[in-house]
N, C-alpha and C positions, 0 to 999 in steps of 0.2 A: 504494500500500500504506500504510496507516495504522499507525501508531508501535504498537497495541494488536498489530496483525497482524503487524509487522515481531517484537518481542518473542514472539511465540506462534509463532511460525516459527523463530527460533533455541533457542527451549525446544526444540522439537518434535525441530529438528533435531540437539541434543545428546541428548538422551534415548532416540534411533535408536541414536545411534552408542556411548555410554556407557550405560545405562541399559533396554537394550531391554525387558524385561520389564515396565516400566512403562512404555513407549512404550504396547506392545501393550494392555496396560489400558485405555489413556487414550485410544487411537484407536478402542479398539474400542466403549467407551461414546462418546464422540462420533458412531460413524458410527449408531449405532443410535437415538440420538436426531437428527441432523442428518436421516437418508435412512428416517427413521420412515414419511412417505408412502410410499417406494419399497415398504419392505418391504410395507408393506400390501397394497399393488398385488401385488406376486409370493406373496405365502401366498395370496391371493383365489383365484390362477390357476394357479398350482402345485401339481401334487399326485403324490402317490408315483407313481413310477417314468418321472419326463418328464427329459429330457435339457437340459442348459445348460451353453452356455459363459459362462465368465469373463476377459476379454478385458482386459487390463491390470489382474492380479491379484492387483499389490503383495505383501501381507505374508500376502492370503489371506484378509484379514477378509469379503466377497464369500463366499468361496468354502466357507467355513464355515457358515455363514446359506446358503444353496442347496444344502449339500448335505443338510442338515437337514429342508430342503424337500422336495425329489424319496425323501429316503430310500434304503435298502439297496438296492431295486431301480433305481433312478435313477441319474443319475453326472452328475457336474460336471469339464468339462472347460477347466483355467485353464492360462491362458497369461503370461507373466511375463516378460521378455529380460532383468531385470539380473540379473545376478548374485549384488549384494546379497539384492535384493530375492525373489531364486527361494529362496535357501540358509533365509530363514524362512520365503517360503511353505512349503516341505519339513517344514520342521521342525516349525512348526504344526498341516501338515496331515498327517501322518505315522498318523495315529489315524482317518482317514476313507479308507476302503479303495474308497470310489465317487468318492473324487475323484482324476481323472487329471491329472497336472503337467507339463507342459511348459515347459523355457526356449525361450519363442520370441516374437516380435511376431507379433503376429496385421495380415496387412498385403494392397496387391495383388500382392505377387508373393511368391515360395518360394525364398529362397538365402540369400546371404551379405547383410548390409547393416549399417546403425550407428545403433546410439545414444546420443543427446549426453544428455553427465550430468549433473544439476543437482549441484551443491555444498551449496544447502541443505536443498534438499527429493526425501525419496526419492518424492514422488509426483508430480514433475516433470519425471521421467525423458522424452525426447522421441525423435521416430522423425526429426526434421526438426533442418537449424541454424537458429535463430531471427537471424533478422538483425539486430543490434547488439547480440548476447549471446553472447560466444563461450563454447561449452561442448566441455568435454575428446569426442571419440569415442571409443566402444569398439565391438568389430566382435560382429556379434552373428548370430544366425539369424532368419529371419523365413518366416511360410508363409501360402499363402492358404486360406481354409477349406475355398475350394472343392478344394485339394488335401487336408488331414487327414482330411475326412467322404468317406466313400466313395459315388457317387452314388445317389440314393436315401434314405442312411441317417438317420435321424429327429434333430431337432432341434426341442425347444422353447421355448429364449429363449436370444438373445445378447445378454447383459450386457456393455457394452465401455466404460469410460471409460481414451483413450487419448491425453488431452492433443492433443485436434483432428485427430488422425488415425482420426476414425471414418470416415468416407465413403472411406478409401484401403481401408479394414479389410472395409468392405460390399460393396465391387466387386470384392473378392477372394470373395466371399459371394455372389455372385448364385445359382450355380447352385443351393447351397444355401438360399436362401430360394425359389425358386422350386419347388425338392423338398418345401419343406414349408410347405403353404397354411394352417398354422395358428401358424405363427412367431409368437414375440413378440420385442419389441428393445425394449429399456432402454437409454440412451447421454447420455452429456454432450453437452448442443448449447452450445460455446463458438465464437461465432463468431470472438473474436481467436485460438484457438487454429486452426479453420479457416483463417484467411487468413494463419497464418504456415508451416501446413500446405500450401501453395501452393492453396487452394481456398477455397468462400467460404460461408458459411450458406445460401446461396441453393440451390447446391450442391448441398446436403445433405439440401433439404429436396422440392429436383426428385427428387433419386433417388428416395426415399421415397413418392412420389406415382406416377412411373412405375413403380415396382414394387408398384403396386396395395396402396401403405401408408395407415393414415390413421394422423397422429399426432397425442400430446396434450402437453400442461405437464403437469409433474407439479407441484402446489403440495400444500400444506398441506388445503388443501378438498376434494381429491382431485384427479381429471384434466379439464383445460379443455382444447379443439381448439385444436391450435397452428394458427398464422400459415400463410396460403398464402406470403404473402413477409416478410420479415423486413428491419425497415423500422427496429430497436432498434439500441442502440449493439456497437459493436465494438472493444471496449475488453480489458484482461485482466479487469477484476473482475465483467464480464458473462458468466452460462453459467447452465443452466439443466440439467434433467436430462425426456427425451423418451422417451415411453413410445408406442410402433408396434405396430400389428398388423394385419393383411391386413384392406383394409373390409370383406370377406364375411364376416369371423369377428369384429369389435368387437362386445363385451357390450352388450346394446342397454341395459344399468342405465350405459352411461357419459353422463354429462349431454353439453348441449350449450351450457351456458351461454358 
């Protein structure tokens, strides 16, 4: 972590806990400028009345931004386990009647479990103990998708960034990605959050292939074909953000560069 980064992290972090109102300001232009490709990709492919989840959905900034998306007929269903962090999603999203809230981790299994809480950053919240980081647990709920969606019931993009606990999140998901052959997935590929996840980018990116995915980068230029293997460092400051969709259904306007 770099001295600029360490400073913008204790700001960040005071200004949550003191100052929230202008957290929310200042996170919320940041993400709109930082995940400007993302958005572009989802207005492309979104459109009134398509369903999405929001899988690790912090303060709700996500959740806002897609619900605006799908519209009155559509519904945005976020998921959230802290507590802090659920009590402003609530509160933010109190004004969008299509978005449904949940405190829960979205995970593979449906009960009781914990999560460890970062001290400085509320979007570091973890579903895992990171080994040489001891972080307080709190007990929390968690469910798998394939229990909340009833079989069958329509699903068109799961947004999840969940601090390397994607691939635990997705194979709680199969039944529901396999219900719906037009799914799309937006998700953080951090391979050091995978392998303290107990699993590994490798992982992540098998599943995705055996479930009939083809995935991209998302950069700045738009979407490049991600890696069959992933051959890049595994570091904390390496992650990327991986845009999925079933190969029968990729817009044939996606390059191949």
């Amino acid at each position: 972590m770099s001295l600029s980064n360490s400073w913008a992290r204790r700001i960040g972090a005071g200004l949550y806990k003191g100052a929230f109102p202008i957290y929310r300001q200042l996170y919320s232009a940041f993400k709109r400028y930082a995940d400007r490709a993302e958005r572009n990709i989802l207005v492309e492919r979104l459109s009134a009345g398509c369903i999405a989840v929001d899988a690790g959905a912090n303060i709700g900034i996500y959740s806002r931004f897609l619900a605006r998306c799908v519209g009155p007929a559509g519904s945005v269903h976020s998921f959230e386990p802290s507590p802090d962090n659920f009590a402003r999603l609530a509160a933010g999203l109190a004004k969008f009647p299509n978005v449904h809230l949940n405190q829960l981790a979205v995970s593979d299994t449906t009960g009781e479990s914990a999560l460890y809480v970062s001290d400085e950053l509320n979007v570091d919240h973890r579903a895992y103990q990171t080994e040489g980081e001891p972080r307080k647990g709190i007990t929390i709920q968690s469910i798998r998708l394939d229990d909340y969606f009833k079989p069958g019931e329509r699903v068109d993009l799961i947004k999840m960034d969940i601090q390397g606990f994607e691939l635990h999140a997705l194979r709680g998901a199969s039944r529901v990605l396999a219900d719906n052959p037009g799914i799309m997935i937006l998700l953080e590929f951090w391979p050091y959050g995978l392998k303290c996840a107990g699993v590994s980018a490798e992982d992540l990116l098998g599943f995705l292939r055996e479930k009939g995915f083809r995935y991209f980068l998302v950069t700045n230029a738009g979407l490049t074909p991600g890696p069959d293997r992933w051959e890049g460092a595994v570091e904390p400051a390496t992650y990327f953000n991986l845009f999925a969709q079933p190969a029968t259904s990729v817009n044939q306007n996606v390059s191949d560069r």
